[in-house]
N, CA, C and O of each residue as an XYZ file, in Angstrom:
348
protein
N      22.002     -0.823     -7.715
C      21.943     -1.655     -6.545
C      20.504     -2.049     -6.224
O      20.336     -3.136     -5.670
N      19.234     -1.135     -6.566
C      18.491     -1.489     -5.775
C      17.765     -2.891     -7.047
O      17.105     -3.856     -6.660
N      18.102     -2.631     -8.411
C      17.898     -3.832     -9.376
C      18.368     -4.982     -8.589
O      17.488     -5.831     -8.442
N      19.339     -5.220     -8.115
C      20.048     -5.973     -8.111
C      19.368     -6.766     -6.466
O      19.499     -7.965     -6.220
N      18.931     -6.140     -5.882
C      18.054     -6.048     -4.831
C      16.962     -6.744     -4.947
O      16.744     -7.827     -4.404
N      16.073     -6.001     -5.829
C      14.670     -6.289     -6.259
C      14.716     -7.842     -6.383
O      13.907     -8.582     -5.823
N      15.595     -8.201     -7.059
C      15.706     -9.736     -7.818
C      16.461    -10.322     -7.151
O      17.118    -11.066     -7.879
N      16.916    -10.458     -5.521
C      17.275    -11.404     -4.893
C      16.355    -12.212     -4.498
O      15.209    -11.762     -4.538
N      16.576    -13.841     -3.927
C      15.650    -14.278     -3.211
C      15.623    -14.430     -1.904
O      14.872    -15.237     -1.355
N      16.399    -13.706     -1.312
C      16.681    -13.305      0.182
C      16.368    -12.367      0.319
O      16.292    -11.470     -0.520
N      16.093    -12.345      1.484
C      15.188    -10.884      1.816
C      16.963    -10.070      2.507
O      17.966    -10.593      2.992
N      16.625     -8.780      2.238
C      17.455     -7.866      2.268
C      17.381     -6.608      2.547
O      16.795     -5.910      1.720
N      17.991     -5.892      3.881
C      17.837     -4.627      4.215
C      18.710     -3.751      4.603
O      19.415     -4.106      5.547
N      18.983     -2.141      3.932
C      20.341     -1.772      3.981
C      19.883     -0.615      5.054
O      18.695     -0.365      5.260
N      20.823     -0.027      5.629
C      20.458      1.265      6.519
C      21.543      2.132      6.757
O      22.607      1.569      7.013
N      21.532      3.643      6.729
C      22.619      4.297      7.305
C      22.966      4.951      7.956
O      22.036      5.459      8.582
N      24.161      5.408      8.315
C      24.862      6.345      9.563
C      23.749      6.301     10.366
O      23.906      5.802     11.481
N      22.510      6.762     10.018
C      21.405      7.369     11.222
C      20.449      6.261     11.335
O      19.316      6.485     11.762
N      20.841      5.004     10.963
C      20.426      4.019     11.122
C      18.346      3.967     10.553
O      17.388      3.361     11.034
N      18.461      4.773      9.558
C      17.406      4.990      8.239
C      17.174      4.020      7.477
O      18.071      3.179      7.417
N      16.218      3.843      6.837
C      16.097      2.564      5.999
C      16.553      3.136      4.544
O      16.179      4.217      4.087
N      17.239      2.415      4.038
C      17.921      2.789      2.539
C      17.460      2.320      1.595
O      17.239      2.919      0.543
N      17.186      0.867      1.890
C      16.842      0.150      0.640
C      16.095     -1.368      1.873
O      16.468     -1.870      2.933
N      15.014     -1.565      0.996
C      14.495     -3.051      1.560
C      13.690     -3.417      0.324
O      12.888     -2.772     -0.351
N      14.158     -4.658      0.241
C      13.231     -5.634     -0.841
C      11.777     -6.264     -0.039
O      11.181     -6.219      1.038
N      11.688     -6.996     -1.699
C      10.079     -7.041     -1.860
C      10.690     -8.534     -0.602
O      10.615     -8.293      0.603
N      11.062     -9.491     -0.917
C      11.613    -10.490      0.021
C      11.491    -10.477      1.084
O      10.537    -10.967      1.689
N      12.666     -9.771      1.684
C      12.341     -9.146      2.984
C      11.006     -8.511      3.987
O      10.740     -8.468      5.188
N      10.382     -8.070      2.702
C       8.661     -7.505      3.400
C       8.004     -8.930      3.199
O       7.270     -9.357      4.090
N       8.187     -9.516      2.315
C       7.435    -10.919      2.366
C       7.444    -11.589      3.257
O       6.416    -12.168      3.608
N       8.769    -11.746      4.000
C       9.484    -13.112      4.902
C       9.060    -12.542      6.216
O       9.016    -13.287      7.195
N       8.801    -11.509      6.297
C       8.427    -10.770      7.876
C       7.370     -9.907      7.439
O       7.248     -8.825      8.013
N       6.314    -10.325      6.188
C       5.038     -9.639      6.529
C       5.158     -7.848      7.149
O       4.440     -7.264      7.961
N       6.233     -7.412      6.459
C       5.958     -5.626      6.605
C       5.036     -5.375      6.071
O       4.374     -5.928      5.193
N       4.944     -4.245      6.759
C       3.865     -3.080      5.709
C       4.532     -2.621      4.995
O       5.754     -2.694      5.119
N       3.771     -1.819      3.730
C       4.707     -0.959      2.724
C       5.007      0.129      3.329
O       6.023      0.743      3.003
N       4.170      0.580      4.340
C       4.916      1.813      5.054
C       6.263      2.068      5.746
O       6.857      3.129      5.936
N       6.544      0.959      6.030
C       7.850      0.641      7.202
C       8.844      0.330      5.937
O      10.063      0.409      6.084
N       8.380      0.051      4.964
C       9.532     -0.558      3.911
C      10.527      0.891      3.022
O      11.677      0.906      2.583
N       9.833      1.577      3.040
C       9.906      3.060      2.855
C      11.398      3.844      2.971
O      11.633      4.154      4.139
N      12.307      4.178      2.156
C      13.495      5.081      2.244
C      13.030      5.942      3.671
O      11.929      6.483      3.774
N      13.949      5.958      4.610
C      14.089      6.932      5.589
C      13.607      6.300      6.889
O      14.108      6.738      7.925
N      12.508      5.120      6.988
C      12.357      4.606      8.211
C      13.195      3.711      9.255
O      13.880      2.689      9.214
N      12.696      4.808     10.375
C      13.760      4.320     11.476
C      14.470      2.906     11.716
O      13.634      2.160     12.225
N      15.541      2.335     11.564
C      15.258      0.965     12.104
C      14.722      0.828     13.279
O      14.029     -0.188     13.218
N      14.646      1.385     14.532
C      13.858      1.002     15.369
C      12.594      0.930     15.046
O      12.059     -0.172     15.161
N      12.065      1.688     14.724
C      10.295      1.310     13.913
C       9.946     -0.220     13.368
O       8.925     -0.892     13.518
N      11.319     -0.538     12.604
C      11.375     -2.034     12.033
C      11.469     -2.855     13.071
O      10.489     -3.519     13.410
N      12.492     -2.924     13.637
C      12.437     -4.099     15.192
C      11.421     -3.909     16.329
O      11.415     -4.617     17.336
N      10.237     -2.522     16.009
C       9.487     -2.696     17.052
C       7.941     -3.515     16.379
O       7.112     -4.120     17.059
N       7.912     -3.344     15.190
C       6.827     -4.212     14.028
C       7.205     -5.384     14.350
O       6.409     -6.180     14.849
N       8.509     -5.697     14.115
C       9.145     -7.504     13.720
C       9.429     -7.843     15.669
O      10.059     -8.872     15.913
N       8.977     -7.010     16.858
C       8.639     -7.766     18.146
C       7.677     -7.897     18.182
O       7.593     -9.097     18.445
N       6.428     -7.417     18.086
C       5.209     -7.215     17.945
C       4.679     -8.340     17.260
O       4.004     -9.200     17.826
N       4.982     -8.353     16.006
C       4.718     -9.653     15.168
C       5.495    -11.402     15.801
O       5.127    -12.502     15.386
N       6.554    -11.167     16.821
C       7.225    -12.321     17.825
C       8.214    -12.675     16.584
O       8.605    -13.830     16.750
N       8.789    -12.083     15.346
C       9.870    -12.060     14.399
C      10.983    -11.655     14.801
O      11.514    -10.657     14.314
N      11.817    -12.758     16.285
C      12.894    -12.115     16.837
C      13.377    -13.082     17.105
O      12.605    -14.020     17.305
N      15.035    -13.364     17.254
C      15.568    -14.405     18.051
C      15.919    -14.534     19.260
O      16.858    -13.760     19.447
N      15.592    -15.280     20.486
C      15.469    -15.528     21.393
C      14.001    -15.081     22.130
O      12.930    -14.900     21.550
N      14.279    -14.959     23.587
C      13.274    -14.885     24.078
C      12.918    -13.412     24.946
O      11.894    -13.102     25.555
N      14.009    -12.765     24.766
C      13.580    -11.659     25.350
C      13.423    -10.781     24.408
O      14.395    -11.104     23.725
N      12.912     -9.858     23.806
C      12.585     -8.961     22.730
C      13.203     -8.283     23.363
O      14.178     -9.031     23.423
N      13.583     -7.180     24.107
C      14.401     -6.077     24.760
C      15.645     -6.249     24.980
O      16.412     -5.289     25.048
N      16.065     -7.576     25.135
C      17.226     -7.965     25.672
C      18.216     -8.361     23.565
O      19.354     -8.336     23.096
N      16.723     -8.672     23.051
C      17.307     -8.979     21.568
C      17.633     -7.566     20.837
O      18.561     -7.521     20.029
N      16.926     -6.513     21.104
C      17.256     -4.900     20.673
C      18.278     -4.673     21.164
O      19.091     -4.241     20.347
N      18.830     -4.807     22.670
C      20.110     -4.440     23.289
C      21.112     -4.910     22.080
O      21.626     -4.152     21.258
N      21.289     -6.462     22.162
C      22.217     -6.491     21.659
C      22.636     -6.614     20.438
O      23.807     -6.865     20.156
N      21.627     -6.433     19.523
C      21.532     -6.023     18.009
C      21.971     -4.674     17.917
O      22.422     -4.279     16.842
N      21.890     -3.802     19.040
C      21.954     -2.116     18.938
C      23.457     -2.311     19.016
O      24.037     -1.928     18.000
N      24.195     -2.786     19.922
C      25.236     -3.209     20.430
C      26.393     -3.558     19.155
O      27.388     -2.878     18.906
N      26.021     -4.626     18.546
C      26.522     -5.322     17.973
C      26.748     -4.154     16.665
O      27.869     -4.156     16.158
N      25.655     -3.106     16.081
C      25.877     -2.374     15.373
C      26.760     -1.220     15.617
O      27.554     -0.714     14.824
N      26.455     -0.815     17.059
C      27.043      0.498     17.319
C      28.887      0.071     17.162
O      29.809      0.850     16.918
N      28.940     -1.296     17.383
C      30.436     -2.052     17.269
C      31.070     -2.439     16.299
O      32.268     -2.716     16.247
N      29.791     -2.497     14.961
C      30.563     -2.590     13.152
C      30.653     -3.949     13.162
O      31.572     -4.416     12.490
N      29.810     -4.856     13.857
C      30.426     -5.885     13.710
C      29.091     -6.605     13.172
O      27.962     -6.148     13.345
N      29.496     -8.229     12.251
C      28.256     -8.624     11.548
C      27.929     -9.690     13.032
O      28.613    -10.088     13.975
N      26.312     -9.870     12.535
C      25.517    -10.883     13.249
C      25.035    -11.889     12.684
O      25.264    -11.925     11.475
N      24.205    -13.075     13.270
C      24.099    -14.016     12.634
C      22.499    -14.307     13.435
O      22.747    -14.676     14.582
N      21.114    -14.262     13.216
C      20.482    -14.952     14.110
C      19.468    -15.680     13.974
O      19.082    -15.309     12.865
N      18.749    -16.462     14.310
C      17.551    -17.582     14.076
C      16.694    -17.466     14.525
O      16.540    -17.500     15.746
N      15.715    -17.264     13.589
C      14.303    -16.520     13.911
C      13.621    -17.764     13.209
O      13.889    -18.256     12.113
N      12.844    -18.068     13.965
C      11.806    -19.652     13.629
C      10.520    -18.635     12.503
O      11.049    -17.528     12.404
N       9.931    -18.623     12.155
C       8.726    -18.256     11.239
C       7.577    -19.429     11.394
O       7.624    -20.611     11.053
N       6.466    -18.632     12.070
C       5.710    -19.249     11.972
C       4.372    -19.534     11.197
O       3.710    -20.539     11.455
C-alpha cells in the first residue's frame, strides 16, 4: 500500500482508530508544505490540522469552527469533501 501511495499524484493521508498518522505521501507534504516531522507514522492528526491552520491551509473561515466539524464528521464515519484555495 504504501508503493502504491508513494506514486500517486494526489496527495494522500491515512490515520487510525487513535486518529495517528499511518501513512502520508510525498504529495500530500508537497501540496500543504509539511514538515517531515509531522509526516511521520504515529503523528497526531491534531498536530496536522494545527500546522495546516497556522499555515491558513483550511476551508472556510473559521479554523476552530473547521476542526469542530471535521472532528465531527469523523467521529460519525462519514466522508467529507472540502475547498481549500492554495496560495
Amino acid at each position: 500500500m504504501a508503493a502504491a501511495a508513494a506514486n500517486m499524484p494526489v496527495g494522500l493521508c491515512m490515520f487510525d482508530a487513535e486518529r495517528r498518522l499511518v501513512l502520508c505521501n510525498q504529495s500530500y507534504a508537497d501540496l500543504y508544505h509539511v514538515p517531515e516531522p509531522l509526516t511521520r507514522p504515529g503523528t497526531p492528526w491534531i498536530d496536522l490540522m494545527r500546522f495546516r491552520i497556522a499555515a491558513g491551509l483550511y476551508a472556510g473561515h473559521d479554523p476552530e469552527k473547521y476542526v469542530q466539524q471535521l472532528t465531527e464528521t469523523i467521529d460519525r464515519a462519514e466522508r467529507t469533501v472540502s475547498l481549500v484555495e492554495l496560495r
